[in-house]
C-alpha positions, 0 to 999 in steps of 0.5 A: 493792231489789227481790227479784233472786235467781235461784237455780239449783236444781241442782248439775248442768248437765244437761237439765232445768237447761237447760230450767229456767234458760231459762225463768228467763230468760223470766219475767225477760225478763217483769219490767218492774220488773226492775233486778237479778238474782243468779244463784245454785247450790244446795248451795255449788256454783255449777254443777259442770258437765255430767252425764256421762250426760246428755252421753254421751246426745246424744254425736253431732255433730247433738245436740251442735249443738242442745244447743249452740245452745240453750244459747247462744240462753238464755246471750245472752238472759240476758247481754241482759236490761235489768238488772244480773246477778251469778253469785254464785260459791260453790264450783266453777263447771265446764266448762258452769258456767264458761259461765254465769258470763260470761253475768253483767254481774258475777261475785261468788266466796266464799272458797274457790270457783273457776272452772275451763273445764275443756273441754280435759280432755273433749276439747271447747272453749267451745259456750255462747258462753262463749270469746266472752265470756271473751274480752271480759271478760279478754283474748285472752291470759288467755282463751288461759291459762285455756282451754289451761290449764284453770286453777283459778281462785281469788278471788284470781287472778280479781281479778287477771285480771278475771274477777272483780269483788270478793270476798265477806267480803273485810273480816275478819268480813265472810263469817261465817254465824254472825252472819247474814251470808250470801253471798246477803245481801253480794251483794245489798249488794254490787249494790244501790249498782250498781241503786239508782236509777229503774228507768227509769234502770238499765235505760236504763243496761243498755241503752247498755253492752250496744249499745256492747259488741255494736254497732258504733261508727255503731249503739251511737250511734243506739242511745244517742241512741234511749235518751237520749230515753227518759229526757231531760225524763222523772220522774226527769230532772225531780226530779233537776233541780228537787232538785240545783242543781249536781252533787256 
């Protein structure tokens, strides 16, 4: 499988992240071969959320807004790339970091991490788009527990809401670093079943779930017959057809 790690470099999401992880998102919006990607903190923690002094800092209404749209132009573009994306959970994901983990298709927690939308205790809500998607991925009603509540979310408990999609070193012995097994390394295995294929394919994959979950019903259905020809009578149509003489 290709090299599809996307490590964030800072624990903190603050100004300099921003910027950094959109132009991640650039050079991966650049990667033609491009089938997967895993979004990744530093240190054990996923994204601990704002830096207080960089918040205080553009604390009027204007330069919120515009931190606001920044934050919400990159979290799309990332949410909307042609391959598959998992925010790999380890440790807290706070507040903005929280955000960033519903921009991934999937999200993926190590033992002992949590999610947590703390907004409500900084007297905010959701700017980065991230109540809009929470929403899709859990429900109104889970949205509404987990936002009103600032609910401390556990592997366990994000399984059981949906928010999350497996848990890593879930088989004993699984999650062990001493014998070489690394959090990176299992999510790496854990989507390689999910993009293993022509990259042509994966990527028309991406691409009809995204049209069907943003589109309305008349435009995902031209948007799915548009990328049906892209792929229909192409290489791997043909090989997979001259291979298999009935489906398995």
């Amino acid at each position: 499988m290709e090299d599809c790690r996307h490590p964030a470099k800072t624990m903190k999401c603050k100004g300099t992240m921003m910027l950094e992880l959109e132009e991640r998102v650039t050079q991966l919006e650049g990667w033609m071969e491009g089938k997967g990607v895993i979004v990744q903190g530093a240190a054990g923690t996923f994204c601990s959320g704002s830096d207080l002094n960089a918040v205080k800092a553009i604390s009027n209404p204007q330069d919120g807004m515009k931190m606001c749209m920044f934050m919400q132009n990159t979290l799309t573009r990332l949410l909307r790339l042609p391959m598959m994306s998992v925010a790999l959970v380890e440790g807290r994901a706070l507040g903005g970091g929280s955000e960033l983990t519903t921009a991934c298709d999937f999200r993926l927690m190590a033992p002992g991490s949590r999610i947590q939308f703390v907004h409500k205790h900084m007297g905010l809500v959701p700017g980065w788009g991230g109540a809009a998607r929470l929403v899709r991925i859990v429900g109104s009603q889970n949205s509404l527990r987990l936002l009103g509540g600032a609910m401390k979310v556990d592997p366990e408990l994000a399984l059981q809401m949906g928010l999350a999609d497996g848990v890593l070193g879930a088989q004993p012995g699984n999650y062990n670093t001493r014998n070489g097994t690394s959090a990176l390394l299992e999510a790496e295995k854990w989507l390689e079943f999910y993009v293993k294929g022509p990259v042509p394919v994966i990527r028309a994959v991406k691409q009809v779930v995204m049209s069907g979950r943003e589109l309305s019903l008349q435009e995902a259905l031209r948007t799915e017959k548009d990328v049906f020809g892209t792929v229909w009578g192409g290489p791997a149509n043909r090989a997979a057809l001259a291979s298999k003489a009935k489906h398995k």
